[in-house]
C-alpha positions as CSV (number, residue, x, y, z in Angstrom):
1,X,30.8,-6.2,1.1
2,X,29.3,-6.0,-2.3
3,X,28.3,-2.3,-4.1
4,X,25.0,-3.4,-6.4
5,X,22.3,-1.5,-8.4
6,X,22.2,1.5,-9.9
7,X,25.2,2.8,-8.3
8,X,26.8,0.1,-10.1
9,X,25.9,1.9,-13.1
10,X,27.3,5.3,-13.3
11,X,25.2,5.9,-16.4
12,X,21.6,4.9,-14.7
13,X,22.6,7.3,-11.4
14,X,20.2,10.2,-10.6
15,X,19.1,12.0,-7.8
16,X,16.4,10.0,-6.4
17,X,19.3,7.0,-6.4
18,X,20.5,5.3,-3.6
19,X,23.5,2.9,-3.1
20,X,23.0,-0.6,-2.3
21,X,25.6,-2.8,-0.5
22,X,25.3,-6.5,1.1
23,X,27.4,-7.5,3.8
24,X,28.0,-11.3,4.8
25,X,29.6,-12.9,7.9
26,X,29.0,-9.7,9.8
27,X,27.2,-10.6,13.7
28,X,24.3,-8.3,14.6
29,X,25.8,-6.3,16.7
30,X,28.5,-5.1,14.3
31,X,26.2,-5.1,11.5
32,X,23.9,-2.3,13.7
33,X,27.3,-0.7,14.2
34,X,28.3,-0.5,11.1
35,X,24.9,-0.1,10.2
36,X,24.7,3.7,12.7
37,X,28.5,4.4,11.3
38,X,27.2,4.9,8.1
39,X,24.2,6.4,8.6
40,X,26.7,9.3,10.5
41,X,28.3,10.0,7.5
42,X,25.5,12.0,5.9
43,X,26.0,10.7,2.6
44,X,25.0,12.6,-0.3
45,X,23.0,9.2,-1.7
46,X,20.8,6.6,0.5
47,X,23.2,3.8,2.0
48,X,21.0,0.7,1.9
49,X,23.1,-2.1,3.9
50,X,21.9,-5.5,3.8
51,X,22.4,-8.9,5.6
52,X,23.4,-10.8,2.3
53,X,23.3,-13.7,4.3
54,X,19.2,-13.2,4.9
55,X,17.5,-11.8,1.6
56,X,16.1,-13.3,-0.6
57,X,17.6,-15.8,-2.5
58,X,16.3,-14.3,-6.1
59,X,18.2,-10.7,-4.3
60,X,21.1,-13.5,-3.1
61,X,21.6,-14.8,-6.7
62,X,21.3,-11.3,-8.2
63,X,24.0,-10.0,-5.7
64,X,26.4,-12.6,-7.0
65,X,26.0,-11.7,-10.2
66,X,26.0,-8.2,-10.8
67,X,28.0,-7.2,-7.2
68,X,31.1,-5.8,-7.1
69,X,33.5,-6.6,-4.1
70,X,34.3,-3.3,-2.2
C-alpha cells in the first residue's frame, strides 16, 4: 500500500483534501473488503483506495514516484 497526494504533503492539506492510497496484489474480493472496512471507519478525510495494478500508467509512474510505502 502506497499513501500519495496531498496527504503526502502536510503543508498542501486542507479541508476539502482527501487521502489517496494504491494497493497492488490485492484480489477483488479483498480489495472490496478492504475497500467497505475503510469506508466504516468514518474518517475525518476522503479514503480514495485504488487498484495500483489497473490505473493508468501516467497515475502508475506517478505512484512510484512520489508514494510512500504504508
Amino acid at each position: 500500500m502506497r499513501l500519495f497526494g496531498s496527504a503526502h504533503y502536510p503543508d498542501s492539506i486542507g479541508p476539502h483534501s482527501d487521502v489517496d492510497l494504491a494497493i497492488k496484489g490485492v484480489d477483488w474480493p479483498d480489495n472490496l473488503r478492504l475497500w467497505s472496512q475503510v469506508e466504516a471507519l468514518e474518517p475525518e478525510f476522503e479514503i480514495d483506495l485504488m487498484d495500483g495494478a489497473i490505473v493508468s500508467p501516467s497515475l502508475r509512474a506517478h505512484i512510484d514516484r512520489e508514494g510512500v510505502a504504508l
